[in-house]
VMD Tcl script that draws the C-alpha trace (Angstrom):
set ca {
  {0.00 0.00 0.00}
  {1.43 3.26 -1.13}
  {1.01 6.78 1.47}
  {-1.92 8.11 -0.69}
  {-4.20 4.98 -0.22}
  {-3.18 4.54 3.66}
  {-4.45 8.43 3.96}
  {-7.77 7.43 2.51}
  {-8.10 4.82 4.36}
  {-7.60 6.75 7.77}
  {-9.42 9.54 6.71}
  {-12.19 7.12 5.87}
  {-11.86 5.12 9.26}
  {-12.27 9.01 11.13}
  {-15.72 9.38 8.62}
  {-16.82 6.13 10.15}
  {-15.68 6.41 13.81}
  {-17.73 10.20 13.59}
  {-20.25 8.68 11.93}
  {-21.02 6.21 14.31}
  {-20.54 7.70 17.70}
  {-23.51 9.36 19.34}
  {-23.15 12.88 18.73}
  {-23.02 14.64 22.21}
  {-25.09 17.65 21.29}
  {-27.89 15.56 20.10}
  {-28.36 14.23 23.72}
  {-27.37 17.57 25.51}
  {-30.69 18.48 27.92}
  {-32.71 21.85 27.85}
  {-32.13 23.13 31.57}
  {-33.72 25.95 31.57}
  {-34.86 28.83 34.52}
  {-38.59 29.38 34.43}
  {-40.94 30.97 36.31}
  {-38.34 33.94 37.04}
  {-40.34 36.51 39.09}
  {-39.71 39.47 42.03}
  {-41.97 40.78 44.65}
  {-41.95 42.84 47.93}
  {-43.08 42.35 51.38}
  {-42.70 45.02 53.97}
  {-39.09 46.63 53.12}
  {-37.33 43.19 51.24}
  {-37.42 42.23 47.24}
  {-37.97 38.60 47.22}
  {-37.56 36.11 44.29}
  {-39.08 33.66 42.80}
  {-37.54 31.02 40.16}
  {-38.03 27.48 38.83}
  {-35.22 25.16 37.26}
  {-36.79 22.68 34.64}
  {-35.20 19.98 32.58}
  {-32.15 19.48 35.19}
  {-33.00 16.06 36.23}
  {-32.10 13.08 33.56}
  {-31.35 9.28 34.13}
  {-27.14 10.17 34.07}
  {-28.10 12.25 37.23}
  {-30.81 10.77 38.39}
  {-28.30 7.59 38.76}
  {-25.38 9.25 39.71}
  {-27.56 10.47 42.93}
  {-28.75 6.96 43.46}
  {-25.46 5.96 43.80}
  {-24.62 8.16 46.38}
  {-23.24 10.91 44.09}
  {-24.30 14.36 45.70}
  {-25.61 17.15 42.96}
  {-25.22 20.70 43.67}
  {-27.07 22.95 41.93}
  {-25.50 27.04 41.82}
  {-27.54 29.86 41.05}
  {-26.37 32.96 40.38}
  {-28.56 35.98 40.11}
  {-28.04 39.62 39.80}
  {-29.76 42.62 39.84}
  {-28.75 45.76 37.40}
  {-30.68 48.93 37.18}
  {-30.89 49.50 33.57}
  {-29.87 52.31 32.31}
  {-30.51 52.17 28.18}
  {-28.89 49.68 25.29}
  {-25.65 48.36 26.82}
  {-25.15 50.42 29.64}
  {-26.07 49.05 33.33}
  {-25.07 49.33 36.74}
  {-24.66 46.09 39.38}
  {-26.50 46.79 42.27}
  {-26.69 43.18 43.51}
  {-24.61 39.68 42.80}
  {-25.50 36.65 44.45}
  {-24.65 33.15 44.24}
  {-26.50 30.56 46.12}
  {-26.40 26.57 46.00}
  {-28.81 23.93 46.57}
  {-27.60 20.48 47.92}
  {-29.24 16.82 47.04}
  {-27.77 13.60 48.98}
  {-29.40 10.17 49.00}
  {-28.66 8.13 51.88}
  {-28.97 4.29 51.04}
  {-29.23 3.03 54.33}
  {-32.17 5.35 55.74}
  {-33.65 5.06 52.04}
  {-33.90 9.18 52.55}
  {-33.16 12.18 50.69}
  {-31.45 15.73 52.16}
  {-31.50 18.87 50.53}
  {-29.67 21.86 51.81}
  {-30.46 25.41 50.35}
  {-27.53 27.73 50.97}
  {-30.12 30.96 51.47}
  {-32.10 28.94 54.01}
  {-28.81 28.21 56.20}
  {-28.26 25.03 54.77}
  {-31.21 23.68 57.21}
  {-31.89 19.72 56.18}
  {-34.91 19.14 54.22}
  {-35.44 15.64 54.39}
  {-37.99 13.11 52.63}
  {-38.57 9.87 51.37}
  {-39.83 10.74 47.76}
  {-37.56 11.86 44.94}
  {-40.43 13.65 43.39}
  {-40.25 15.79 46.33}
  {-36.19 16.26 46.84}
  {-36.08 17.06 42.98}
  {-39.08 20.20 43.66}
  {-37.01 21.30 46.35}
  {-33.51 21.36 44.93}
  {-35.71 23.24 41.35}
  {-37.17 26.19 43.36}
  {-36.21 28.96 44.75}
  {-39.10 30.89 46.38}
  {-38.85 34.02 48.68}
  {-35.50 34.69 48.88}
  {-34.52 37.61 50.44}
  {-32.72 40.09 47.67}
  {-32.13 43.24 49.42}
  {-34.32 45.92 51.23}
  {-36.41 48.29 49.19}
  {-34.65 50.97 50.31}
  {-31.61 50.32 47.96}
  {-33.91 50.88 45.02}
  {-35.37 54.05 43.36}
  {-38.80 54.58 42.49}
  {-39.93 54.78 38.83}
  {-36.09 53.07 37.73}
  {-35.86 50.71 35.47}
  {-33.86 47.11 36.86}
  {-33.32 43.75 35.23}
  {-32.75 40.17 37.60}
  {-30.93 37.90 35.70}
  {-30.32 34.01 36.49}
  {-28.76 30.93 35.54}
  {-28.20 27.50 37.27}
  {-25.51 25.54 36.48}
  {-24.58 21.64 38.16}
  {-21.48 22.51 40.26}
  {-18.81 19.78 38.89}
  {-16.40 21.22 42.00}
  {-17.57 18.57 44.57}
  {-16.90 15.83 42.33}
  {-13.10 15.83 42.38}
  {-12.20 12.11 43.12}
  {-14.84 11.30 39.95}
  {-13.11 14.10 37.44}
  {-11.63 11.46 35.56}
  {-14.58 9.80 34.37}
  {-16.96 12.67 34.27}
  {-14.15 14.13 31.63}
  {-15.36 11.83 29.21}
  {-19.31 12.13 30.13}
  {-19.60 15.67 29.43}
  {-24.02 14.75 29.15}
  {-23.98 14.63 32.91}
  {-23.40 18.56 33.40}
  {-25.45 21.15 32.60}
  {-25.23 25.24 32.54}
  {-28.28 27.27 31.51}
  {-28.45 30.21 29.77}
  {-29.68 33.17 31.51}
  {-33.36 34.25 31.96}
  {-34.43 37.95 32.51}
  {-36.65 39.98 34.25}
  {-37.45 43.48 33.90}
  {-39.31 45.33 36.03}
  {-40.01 49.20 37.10}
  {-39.93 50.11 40.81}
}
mol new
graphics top color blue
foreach p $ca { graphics top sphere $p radius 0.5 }
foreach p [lrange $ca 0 end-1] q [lrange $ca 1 end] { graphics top cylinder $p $q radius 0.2 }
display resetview
């Protein structure tokens, strides 16, 4: 075999090798923040979010084996102030916690904003609400806002791969198991 035909040949065996492995973006999963909303009581902005489309089978048996999934938000708050100009009043970061205990059969989640208190239950349906809401948390007091401004909350949720590090090495090659959404907004006049 001549250089010309062995080059054919391995450019053909790539074609095939492409051809044949599952593509990873074809499996990559819509995790998305819904639901994004603000509101007051007495002198605080609260918020209001929803995570859908984080939960898959990858994760769903990675937790099951005793894998815990963090999920980090991060959220700020700009008062807008026309086409590409803004000012940060507020950046936040906050992280949501999901362990499955084997031997108690149980599930723990731990919200960072709520002091990390255990939530504990039984069901996975419940655990999985828990660790894909975030409802009245506590922003910053009214008083650091001005009336009739315009302001913009922005979120995204990504799967924090940090407190994986002894399973790095294989969750290198399974890239489907993470996740990072894009950001949502919400605009709003005070």
């Amino acid at each position: 075999m001549n250089g010309q035909t062995k080059g054919i040949i391995f450019i053909f065996i790539l074609w095939l090798c492409a051809a044949l492995l599952p593509c990873p973006f074809a499996y990559a999963q819509t995790v998305k923040i819904s639901n994004l909303q603000v509101t007051s009581r007495q002198e605080d902005m609260l918020l209001f979010l929803n995570v859908e489309g984080a939960f898959d089978k990858k994760l769903d048996e990675a937790i099951h084996s005793g894998v815990p999934a963090v999920f980090s938000f991060s959220i700020e708050l700009n008062g807008d102030q026309g086409l590409f100009r803004s000012r940060t009043i507020l950046e936040l970061s906050v992280t949501h916690t999901l362990k499955y205990n084997a031997m108690k059969n149980d599930y723990t989640v731990r919200r960072s904003w709520e002091d990390n208190r255990p939530l504990t239950t039984n069901t996975y349906e419940e655990a999985k609400k828990w660790m894909s809401e975030i409802e009245n948390l506590r922003l910053l007091p009214l008083s650091h806002l001005q009336k009739g401004e315009r302001y913009i909350i922005r979120s995204k949720v990504m799967l924090d791969k940090a407190t994986l590090p002894f399973l790095n090495y294989i969750f290198f090659f399974i890239s489907l198991w993470d996740f990072e959404s894009d950001w949502q907004y919400y605009r709003f006049i005070y």
